[in-house]
ZAMARGU-4260 file (C-alpha; in steps of 0.2 Angstrom, whole numbers, plus 5000, padded with zeros to 4 digits):
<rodrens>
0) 4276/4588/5100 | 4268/4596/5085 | 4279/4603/5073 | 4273/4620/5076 | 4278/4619/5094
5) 4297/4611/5087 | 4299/4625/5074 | 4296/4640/5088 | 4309/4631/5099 | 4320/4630/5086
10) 4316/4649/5084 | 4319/4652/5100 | 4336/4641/5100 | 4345/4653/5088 | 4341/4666/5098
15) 4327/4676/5086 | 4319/4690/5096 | 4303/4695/5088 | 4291/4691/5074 | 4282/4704/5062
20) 4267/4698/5055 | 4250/4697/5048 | 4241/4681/5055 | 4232/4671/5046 | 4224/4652/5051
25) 4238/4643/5042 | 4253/4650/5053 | 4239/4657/5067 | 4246/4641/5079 | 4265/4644/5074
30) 4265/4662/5079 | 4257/4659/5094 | 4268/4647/5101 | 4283/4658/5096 | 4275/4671/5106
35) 4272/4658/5121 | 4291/4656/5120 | 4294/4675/5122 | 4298/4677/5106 | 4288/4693/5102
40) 4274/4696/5091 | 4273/4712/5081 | 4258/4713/5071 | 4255/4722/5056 | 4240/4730/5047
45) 4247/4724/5029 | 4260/4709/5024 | 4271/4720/5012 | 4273/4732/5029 | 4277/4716/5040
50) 4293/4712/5027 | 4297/4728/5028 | 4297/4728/5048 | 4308/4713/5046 | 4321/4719/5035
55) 4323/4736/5043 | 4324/4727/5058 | 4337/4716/5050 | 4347/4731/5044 | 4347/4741/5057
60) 4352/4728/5070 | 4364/4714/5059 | 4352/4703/5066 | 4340/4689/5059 | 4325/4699/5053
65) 4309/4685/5053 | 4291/4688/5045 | 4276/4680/5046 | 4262/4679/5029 | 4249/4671/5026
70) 4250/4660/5010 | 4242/4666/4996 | 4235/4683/4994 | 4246/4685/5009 | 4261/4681/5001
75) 4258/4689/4985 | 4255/4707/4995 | 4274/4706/5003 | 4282/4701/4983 | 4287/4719/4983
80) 4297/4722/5000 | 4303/4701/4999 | 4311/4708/4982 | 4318/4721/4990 | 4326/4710/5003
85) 4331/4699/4991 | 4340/4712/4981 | 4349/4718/4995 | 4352/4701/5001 | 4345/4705/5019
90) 4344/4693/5031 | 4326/4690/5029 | 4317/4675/5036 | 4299/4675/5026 | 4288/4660/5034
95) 4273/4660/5023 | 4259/4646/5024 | 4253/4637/5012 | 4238/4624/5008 | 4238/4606/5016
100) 4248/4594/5004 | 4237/4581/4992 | 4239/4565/4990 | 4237/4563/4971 | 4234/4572/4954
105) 4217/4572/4958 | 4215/4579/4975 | 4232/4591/4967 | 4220/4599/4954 | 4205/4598/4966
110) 4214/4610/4979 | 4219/4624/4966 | 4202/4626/4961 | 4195/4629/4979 | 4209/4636/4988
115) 4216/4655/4989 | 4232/4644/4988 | 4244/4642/4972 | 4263/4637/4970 | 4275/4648/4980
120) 4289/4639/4974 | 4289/4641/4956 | 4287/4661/4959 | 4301/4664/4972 | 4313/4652/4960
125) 4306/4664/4945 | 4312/4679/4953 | 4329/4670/4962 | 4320/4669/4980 | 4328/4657/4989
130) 4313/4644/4996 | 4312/4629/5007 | 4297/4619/5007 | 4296/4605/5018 | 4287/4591/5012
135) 4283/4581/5026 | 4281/4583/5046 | 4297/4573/5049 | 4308/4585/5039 | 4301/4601/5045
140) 4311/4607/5060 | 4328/4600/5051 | 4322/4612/5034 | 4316/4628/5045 | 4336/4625/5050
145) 4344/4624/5037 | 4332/4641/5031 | 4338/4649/5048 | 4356/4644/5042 | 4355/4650/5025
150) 4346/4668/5030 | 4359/4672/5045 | 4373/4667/5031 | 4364/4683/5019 | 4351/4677/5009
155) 4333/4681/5009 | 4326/4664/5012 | 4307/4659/5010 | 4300/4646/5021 | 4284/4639/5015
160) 4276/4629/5028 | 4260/4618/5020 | 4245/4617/5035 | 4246/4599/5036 | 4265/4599/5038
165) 4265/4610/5054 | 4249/4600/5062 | 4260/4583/5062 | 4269/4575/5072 | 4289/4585/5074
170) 4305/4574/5074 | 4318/4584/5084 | 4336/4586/5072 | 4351/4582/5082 | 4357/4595/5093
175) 4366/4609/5083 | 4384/4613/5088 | 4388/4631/5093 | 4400/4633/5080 | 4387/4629/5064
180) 4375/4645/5072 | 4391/4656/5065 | 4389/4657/5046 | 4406/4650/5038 | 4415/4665/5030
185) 4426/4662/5012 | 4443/4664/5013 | 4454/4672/5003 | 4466/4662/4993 | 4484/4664/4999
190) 4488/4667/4982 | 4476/4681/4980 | 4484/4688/4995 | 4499/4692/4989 | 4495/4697/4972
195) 4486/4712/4982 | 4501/4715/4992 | 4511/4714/4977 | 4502/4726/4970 | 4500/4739/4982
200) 4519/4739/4984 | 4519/4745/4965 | 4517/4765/4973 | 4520/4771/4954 | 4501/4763/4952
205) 4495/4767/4970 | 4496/4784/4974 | 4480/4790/4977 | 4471/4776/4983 | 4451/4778/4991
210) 4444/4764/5000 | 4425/4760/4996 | 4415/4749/5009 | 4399/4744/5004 | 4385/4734/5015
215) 4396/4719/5014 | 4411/4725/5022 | 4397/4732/5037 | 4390/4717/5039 | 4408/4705/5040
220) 4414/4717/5053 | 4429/4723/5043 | 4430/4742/5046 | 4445/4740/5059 | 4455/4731/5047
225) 4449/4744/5034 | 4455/4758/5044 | 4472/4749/5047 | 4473/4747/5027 | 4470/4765/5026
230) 4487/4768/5036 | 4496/4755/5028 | 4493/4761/5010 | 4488/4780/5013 | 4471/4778/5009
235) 4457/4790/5011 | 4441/4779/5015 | 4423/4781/5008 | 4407/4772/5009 | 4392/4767/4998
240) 4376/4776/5005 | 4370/4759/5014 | 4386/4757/5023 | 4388/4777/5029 | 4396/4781/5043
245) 4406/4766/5043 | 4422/4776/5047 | 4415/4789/5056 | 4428/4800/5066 | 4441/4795/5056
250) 4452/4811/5049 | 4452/4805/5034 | 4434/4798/5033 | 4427/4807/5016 | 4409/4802/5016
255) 4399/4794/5004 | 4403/4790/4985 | 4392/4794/4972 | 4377/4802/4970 | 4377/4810/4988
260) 4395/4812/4990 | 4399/4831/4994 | 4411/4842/4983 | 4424/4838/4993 | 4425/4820/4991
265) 4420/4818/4974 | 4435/4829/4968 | 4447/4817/4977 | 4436/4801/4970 | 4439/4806/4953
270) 4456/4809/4954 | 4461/4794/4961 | 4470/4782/4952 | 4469/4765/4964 | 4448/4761/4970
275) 4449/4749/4984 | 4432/4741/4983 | 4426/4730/4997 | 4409/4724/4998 | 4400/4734/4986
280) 4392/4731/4969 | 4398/4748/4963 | 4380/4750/4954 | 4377/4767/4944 | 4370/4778/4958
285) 4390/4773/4969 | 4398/4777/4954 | 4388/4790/4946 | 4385/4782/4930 | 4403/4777/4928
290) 4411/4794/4930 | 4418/4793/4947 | 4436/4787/4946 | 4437/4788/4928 | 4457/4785/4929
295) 4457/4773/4942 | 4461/4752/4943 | 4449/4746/4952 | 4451/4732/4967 | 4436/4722/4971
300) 4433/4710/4986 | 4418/4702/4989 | 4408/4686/4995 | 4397/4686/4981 | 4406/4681/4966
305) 4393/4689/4954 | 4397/4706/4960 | 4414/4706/4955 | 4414/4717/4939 | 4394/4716/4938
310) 4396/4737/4934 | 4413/4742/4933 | 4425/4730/4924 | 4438/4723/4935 | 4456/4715/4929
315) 4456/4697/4936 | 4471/4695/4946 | 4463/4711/4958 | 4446/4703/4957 | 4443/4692/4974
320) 4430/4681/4979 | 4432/4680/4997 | 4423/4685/5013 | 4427/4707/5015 | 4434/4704/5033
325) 4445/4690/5032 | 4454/4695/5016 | 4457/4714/5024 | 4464/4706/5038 | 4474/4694/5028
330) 4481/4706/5017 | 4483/4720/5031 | 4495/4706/5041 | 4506/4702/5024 | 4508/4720/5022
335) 4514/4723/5040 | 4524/4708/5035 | 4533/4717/5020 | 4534/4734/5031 | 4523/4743/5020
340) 4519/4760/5024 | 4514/4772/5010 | 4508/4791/5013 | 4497/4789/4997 | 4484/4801/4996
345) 4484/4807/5014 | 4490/4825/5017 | 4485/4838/5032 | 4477/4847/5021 | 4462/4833/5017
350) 4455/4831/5034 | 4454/4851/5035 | 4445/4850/5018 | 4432/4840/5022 | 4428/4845/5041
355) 4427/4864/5034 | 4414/4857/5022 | 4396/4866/5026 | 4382/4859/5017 | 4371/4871/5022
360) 4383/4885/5017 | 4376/4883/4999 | 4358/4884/5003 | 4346/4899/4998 | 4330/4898/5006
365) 4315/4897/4995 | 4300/4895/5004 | 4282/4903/5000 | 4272/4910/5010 | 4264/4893/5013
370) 4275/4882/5009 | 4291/4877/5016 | 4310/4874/5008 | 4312/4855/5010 | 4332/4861/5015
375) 4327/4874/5027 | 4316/4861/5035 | 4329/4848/5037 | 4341/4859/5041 | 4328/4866/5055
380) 4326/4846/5062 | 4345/4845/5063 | 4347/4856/5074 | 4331/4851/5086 | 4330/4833/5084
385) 4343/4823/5098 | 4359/4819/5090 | 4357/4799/5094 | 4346/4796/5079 | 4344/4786/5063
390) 4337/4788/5046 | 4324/4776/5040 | 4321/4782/5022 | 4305/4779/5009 | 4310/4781/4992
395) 4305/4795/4980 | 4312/4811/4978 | 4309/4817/4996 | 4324/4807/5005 | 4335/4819/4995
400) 4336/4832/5007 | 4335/4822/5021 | 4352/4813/5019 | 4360/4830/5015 | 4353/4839/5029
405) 4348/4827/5043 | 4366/4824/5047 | 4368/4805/5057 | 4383/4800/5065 | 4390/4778/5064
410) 4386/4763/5053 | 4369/4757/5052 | 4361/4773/5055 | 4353/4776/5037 | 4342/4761/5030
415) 4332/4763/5015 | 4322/4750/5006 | 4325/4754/4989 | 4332/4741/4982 | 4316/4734/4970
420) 4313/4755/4966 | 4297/4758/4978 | 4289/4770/4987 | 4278/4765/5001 | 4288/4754/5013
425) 4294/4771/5024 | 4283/4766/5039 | 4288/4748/5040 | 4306/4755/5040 | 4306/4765/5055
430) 4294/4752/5066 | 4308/4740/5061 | 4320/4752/5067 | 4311/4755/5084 | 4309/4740/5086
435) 4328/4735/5084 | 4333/4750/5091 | 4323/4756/5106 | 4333/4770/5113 | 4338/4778/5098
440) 4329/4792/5088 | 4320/4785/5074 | 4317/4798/5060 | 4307/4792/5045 | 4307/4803/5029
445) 4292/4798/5017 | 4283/4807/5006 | 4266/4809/5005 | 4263/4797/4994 | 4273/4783/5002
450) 4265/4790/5019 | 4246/4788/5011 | 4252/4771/5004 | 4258/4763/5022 | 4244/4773/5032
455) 4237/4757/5040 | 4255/4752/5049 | 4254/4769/5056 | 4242/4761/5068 | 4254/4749/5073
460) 4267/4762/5077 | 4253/4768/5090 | 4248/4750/5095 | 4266/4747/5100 | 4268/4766/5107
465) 4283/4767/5095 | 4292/4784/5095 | 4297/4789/5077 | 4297/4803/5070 | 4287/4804/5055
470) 4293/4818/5043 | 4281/4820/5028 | 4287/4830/5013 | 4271/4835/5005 | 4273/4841/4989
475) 4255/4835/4985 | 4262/4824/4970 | 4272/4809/4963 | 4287/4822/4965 | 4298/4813/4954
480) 4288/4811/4940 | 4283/4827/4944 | 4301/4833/4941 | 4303/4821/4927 | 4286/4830/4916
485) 4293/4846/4921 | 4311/4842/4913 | 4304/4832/4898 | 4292/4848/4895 | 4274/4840/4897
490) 4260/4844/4909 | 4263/4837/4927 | 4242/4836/4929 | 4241/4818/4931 | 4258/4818/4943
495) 4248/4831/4957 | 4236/4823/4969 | 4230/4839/4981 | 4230/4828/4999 | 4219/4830/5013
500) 4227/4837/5030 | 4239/4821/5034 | 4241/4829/5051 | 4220/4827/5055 | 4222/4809/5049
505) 4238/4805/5059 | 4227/4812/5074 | 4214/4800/5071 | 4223/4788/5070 | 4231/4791/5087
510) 4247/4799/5083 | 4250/4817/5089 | 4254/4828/5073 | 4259/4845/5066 | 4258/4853/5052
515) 4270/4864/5046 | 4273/4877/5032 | 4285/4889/5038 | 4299/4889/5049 | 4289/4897/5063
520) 4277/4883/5062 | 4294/4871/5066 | 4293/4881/5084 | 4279/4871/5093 | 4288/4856/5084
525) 4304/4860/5095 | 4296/4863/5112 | 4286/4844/5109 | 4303/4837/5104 | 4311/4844/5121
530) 4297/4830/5131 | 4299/4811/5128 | 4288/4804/5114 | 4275/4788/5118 | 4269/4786/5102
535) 4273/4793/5084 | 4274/4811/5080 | 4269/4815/5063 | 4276/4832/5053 | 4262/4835/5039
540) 4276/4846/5028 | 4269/4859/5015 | 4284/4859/5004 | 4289/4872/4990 | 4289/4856/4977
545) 4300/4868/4965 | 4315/4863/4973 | 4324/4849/4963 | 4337/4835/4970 | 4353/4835/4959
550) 4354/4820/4956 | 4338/4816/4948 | 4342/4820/4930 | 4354/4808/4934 | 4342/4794/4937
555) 4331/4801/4923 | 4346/4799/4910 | 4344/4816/4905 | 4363/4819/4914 | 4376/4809/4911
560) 4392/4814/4922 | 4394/4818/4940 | 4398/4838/4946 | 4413/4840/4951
</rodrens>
């Protein structure tokens, strides 16, 4: 057998489902015989898309998100979304080709100067990619495992698979035992246990505590044991922006810290005095630059031992290295021990608070004549769009009113790609989605930009008949430069791009499309919405661009502390 063939059994083994891809004749014989095998084949019109595809899918699904690239040029196009997967330590498996192997210095220096090929390994160590690079046929199938391993265990993985390589002849790896598919979780030390127990027992230090679940504590499974440490220790419970919705129907679930956290729950945030971190980073937009629990001893669990205190200093003995879900559980269990029970920071009146809370309450229309309020139209999709749906995000200033507006109920229902600070891998995001989630409501909100940037893979959400929802907030510029000149008091000229009707394009394309500029416009947008989509519907969106987002000061460092 031909270690193509092997590696798309091994594939197949743990269980991978699908492919996203842009062929080229290095990897051309491996992606078919993984499509042979039924594992399916999505392809994609550019490589930094196909990533893109892979890690929403990975997201959106907890499952192992796999891309394949072309080395090369191929690889070099993805660098941005396998640096956003990287970041956000995604399970992305990126299988990229490379040039066959050489023999000597001679035939070495002979094949850089004729091939489109150069080193993939010394740019993915450069930028802290992980990469495994087989150097012969006989060690393949046992490296693309120990790859699969390592990716399904949380780490962006590289495998860099030489033309050569997958043409020989494979040797099979013993079988793998069930129990290695699972990736081994860190344990807390007993010790650290009870010095958190201890602590929480200290009800001078520890009464007003909030829980903060970042991705981490999604993705180990911990939110039951989270809600039971709530109870235990009168917490209220709060999420980063990745893990949202984690606690949803909880009483006293206050929504997302930080930059996005209502009025309500950042009033409570900031004057707690216990932070109950788990599985989070706590970087400057959770915390809002630091001003969030200004008072507060912070508690940080976590399996990456560089996030403890990376942002937001962290006494030692509270500070613990340990998968989220097994030291939850441990700690939940020694204080059921103890007998522990604490009413903290939970009173009747919270859970009234917070469910009287109206977002839109607060909202003064301001649209033109032409041009539509990017609240009002969210708040307008809210209502008309199914209930069952999911937020797949560009970044940019657009996705502002979109997570404030376009309300989305249980974990794993917002994914944004934003972790290397691009625009333009919107698109990619929501075919991931659809793909992971077929059943579910797949709204995309991208600006135009982003939109004009990914408009090839929109052809590959109509190839594969995908239903999203493309909503395009076209301010007709770079908004937040736009925003940022018009703060810093310079001309915004070279920010503003006038963009031809997105709508027309979309058409062309294949998709159906509207475009709207007033409310009324939104009525011909409901009546499609009532009929099941076969393909994606686009939303060309004149928007008043006048409208800011609060929080982009913020990021500008033209603001410093948080509203409350």
């Amino acid at each position: 057998m031909r270690v193509y063939e092997a590696l798309a059994e091994e594939f197949r083994r743990h269980e991978i489902e699908c492919v996203f891809a842009l062929m080229g004749e290095d990897i051309a014989r491996l992606l078919i015989a993984m499509d042979s095998r039924g594992i399916a084949c999505y392809g994609a019109r550019h490589e930094n898309q196909a990533v893109a595809m892979a890690d929403s899918y990975a997201r959106s699904t907890g499952k192992l998100g796999v891309a394949g690239l072309t080395g090369g040029p191929g690889f070099t196009n993805a660098m941005t979304a396998i640096t956003t997967a990287n970041r956000a330590r995604s399970n992305v498996l990126v299988v990229v080709g490379a040039g066959p192997t050489a023999e000597d210095a001679r035939d070495r220096a002979d094949l850089r100067r004729r091939s489109k090929y150069f080193p993939h390994v010394p740019v993915c160590e450069a930028a802290g990619i992980a990469v495994v690079k087989p150097t012969a046929s006989s060690a393949a199938v046992t490296d693309a495992r120990a790859a699969i391993l390592a990716t399904a265990a949380g780490r962006t993985t590289v495998l860099n698979l030489a033309v050569d390589v997958l043409d020989g002849d494979a040797v099979e790896p013993p079988p793998l035992p069930a129990a290695a598919r699972a990736p081994a979780r860190l344990a807390p030390d007993p010790e650290a246990v009870v010095t958190l127990a201890d602590f929480f027992e200290e009800t001078w230090a520890v009464s007003r505590p909030v829980v903060i679940a970042g991705y981490g504590a999604l993705a180990s499974g911990a939110d039951a044991a989270l809600r039971r440490l709530g109870e235990l220790t009168g917490s209220l419970l709060s999420t980063t922006l990745r893990a949202a919705g984690l606690f949803d129907g909880d009483p006293y679930d206050i929504g997302i810290c930080g930059t996005f956290a209502t009025p309500v729950a950042a009033e409570l945030i900031v004057a707690a005095d216990c932070v109950l971190v788990f599985g989070a980073t706590l970087n400057r937009y959770t915390t809002y630059g630091g001003t969030m629990f200004p008072n507060a001893r912070v508690v940080q669990v976590d399996d990456d031992r560089d996030a403890l205190g990376r942002f937001v200093p962290v006494e030692q003995e509270l500070a613990v290295h340990a998968d989220v879900k097994l030291t939850v559980e441990a700690l939940v269990a020694e204080l059921e021990r103890r007998g522990h029970s604490a009413g903290g920071y939970r009173s009747p009146t919270i859970p009234a608070a917070v469910a009287g809370f109206d977002r839109n309450s607060g909202v003064r229309d301001q649209s033109l004549p032409d041009r539509i309020d990017p609240r009002t139209l969210m708040i307008e999709l809210d209502r008309m769009l199914p209930a069952d749906r999911m937020l797949a995000l560009d970044n940019g200033h657009n996705f502002t009113f979109a997570i404030d507006h376009l309300r989305v109920r249980g974990p794993r229902n917002i994914v944004q790609l934003n972790d290397a600070g691009s625009i333009g891998l919107g698109i990619g995001t929501g075919i991931g989605a659809a793909v992971g989630r077929p059943g579910t409501t797949i709204v995309v909100a991208v600006g135009d930009a982003g939109f004009l940037m990914a408009l090839g893979d929109l052809e590959t959400a109509v190839r594969y008949e995908l239903p999203i929802v493309v909503v395009i907030s076209n301010d007709e510029a770079l908004g937040v430069e736009l925003h940022f000149l018009n703060l810093i008091g310079m001309p915004t000229k070279l920010a503003e791009f006038p963009t031809p009707s997105l709508a027309a394009v979309a058409e062309a394309i294949g998709a159906e499309a509207f475009t709207v500029r007033s409310a009324d416009d939104l009525t011909a947008v409901e009546e499609r919405l009532r009929r099941p989509l076969s393909g994606p519907l686009v939303l060309d969106c004149r928007i008043n661009r006048a409208i800011r987002a609060e929080w982009l000061e913020f990021a500008m460092g033209l603001k410093t502390v948080q509203p409350v």
